[in-house]
N, C-alpha and C positions, 0 to 999 in steps of 0.2 A: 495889605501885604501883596506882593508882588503876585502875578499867574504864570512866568516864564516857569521853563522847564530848569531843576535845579541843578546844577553843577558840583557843588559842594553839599555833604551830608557831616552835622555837627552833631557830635553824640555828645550827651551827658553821662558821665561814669555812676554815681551811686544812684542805686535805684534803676538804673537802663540799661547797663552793660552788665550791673554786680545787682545781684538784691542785698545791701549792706546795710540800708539807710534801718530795718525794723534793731540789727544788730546794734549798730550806731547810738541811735536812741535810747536802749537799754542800757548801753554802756553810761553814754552821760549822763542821765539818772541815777545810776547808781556810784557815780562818781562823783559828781555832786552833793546826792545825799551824804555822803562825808563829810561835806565842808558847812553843811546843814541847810543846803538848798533843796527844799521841798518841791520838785517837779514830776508832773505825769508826762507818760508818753503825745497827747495832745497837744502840752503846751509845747514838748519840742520839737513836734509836726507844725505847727504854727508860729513859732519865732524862728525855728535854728535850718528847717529842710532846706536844704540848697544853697547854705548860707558858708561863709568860711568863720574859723576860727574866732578871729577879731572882731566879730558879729557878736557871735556868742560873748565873751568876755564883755563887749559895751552893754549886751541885753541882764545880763545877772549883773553890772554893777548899777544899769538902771532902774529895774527892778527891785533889787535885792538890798542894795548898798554893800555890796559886795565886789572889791577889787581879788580877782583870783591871782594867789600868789605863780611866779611865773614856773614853777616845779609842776603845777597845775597841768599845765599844756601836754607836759612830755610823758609824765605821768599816763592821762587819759589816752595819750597816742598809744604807749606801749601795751598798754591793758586790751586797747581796741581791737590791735593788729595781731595780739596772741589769741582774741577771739576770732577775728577771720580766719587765723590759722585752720582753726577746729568747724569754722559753722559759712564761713563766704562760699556763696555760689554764683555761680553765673547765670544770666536770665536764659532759660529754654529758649533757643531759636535764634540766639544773638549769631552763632558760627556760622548757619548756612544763609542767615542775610548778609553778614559780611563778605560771605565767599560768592554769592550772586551778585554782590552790588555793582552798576555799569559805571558809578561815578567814582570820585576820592571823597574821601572818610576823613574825620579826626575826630579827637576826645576834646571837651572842654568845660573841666572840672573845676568844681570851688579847694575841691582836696590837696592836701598839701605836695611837692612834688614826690616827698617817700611814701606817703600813705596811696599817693594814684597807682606809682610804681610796684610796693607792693601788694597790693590789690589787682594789679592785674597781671601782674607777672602768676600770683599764685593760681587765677583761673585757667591761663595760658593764652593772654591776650596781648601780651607787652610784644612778645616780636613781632605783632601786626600792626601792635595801634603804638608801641613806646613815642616811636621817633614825632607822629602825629600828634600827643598828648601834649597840652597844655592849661597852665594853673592859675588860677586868681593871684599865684605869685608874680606874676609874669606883668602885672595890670594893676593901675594906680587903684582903683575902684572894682570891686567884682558883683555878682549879681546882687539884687537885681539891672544895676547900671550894664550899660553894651559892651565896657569893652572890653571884657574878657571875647565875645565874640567876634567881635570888631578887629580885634587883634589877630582871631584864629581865622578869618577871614582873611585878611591882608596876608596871612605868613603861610595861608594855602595858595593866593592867589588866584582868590573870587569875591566877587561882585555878592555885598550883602545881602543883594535881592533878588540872588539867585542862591543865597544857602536855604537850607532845610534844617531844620532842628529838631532832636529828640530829647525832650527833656519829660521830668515827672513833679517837676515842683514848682507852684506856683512863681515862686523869684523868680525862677530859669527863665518861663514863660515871660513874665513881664523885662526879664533880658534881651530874651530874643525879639520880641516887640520892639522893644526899644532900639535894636541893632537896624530892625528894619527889615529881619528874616521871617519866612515860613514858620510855624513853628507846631507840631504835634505832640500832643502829651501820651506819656509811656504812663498805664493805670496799671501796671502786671506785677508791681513788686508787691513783697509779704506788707509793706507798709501800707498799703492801699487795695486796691479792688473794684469791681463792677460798682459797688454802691458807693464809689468816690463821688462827695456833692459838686453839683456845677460849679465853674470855676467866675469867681467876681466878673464885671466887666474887662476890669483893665487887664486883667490876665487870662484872656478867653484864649484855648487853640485854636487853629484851624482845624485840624482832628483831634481826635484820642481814640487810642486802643490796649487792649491790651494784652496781646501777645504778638511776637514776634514774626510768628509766622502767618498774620495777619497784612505784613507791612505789604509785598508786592501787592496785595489783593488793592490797597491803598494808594500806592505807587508802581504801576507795573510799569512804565516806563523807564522806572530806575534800574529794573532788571537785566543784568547782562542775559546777551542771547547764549543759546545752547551753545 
């Protein structure tokens, strides 16, 4: 990866801006188990973190032999987002790194374009990051393939190997690798933790951390001055 000073900061929304991904999980589990797909929460830390939609559907019908009817989709969407209603948070420290940050920002999520929306409109982020945010919709291929970054790179109008990435899932990571970005992993969501195992070769950070207010100490160059 590049050593230039970075110009562009790419966030990943679930799990780095939101801690969603432990809610997320439960939900499809138990959406699932309706259709009589037997899954733990591991297996869909392992197939589905950071993954869109159409992932999921190829993985349970390879799996499973299971084609999910398409009432499926819209279904688990509205179950999901009546749970963030009641239980989404935002990660501690997200507001005052963004409000320090000396560079430009965006979101670059596997999430659908309603579900980015409202997930961040309800923690109070859409009027900062909305117009920034973009989705695996937007891109032929999404993670772990580049171009969803590749794309948010060009449409910020920076140089791949001068963005930064904050991601929490291994895909993300082997996205931004692939993009040709910096990339550091977020371990601070309810999904994960200090005792999150090393990550494989091909999907090593440059860092990890786990809290927010960690990141200048990491990056104080990024820090706007007083």
């Amino acid at each position: 990866m590049s050593d230039r000073q970075p110009t562009l900061l790419i966030l990943d929304c679930d799990g780095v801006l939101i801690d969603s991904e432990i809610i997320s999980a439960q939900m499809l589990v138990h959406e699932l188990a309706k259709m009589g797909v037997e899954i733990d929460l591991p297996y869909v830390a392992r197939h589905f973190l950071g993954r869109s939609y159409p992932t999921v559907m190829a993985q349970i019908r390879k799996e499973f032999g299971l084609t999910l009817p398409p009432e499926f989709e819209a279904q688990y969407r509205e179950s999901l987002l009546a749970a963030f209603e009641t239980g989404l948070k935002i990660m501690p420290g997200v507001v005052s790194m963004l409000e320090d940050l000396a560079i430009p920002c965006c979101v670059a999520t596997s999430s659908s374009p309603r579900r980015a929306e409202f997930s961040l409109r309800l923690v109070g982020l859409w009027d900062r990051l909305g117009p920034q945010t973009f989705t695996a919709s937007l891109v032929e291929k999404g993670k772990p393939a580049p171009d969803l970054f590749l794309y948010a790179a060009a449409r910020m109008g920076a140089d791949p190997a001068e963005c930064l990435v904050i991601e929490d899932s291994l895909t993300g990571i082997r996205a931004a690798r692939a993009a040709g970005m910096r990339v550091w992993r977020f371990i601070g969501g309810s999904h994960m933790g200090p005792d999150t195992p090393e990550e494989p070769e091909d999907a090593r950070p440059d860092h990890r951390f786990h809290a927010f207010h960690q990141f200048y100490q990491l990056a104080p160059t990024l820090r706007r001055s007083p």
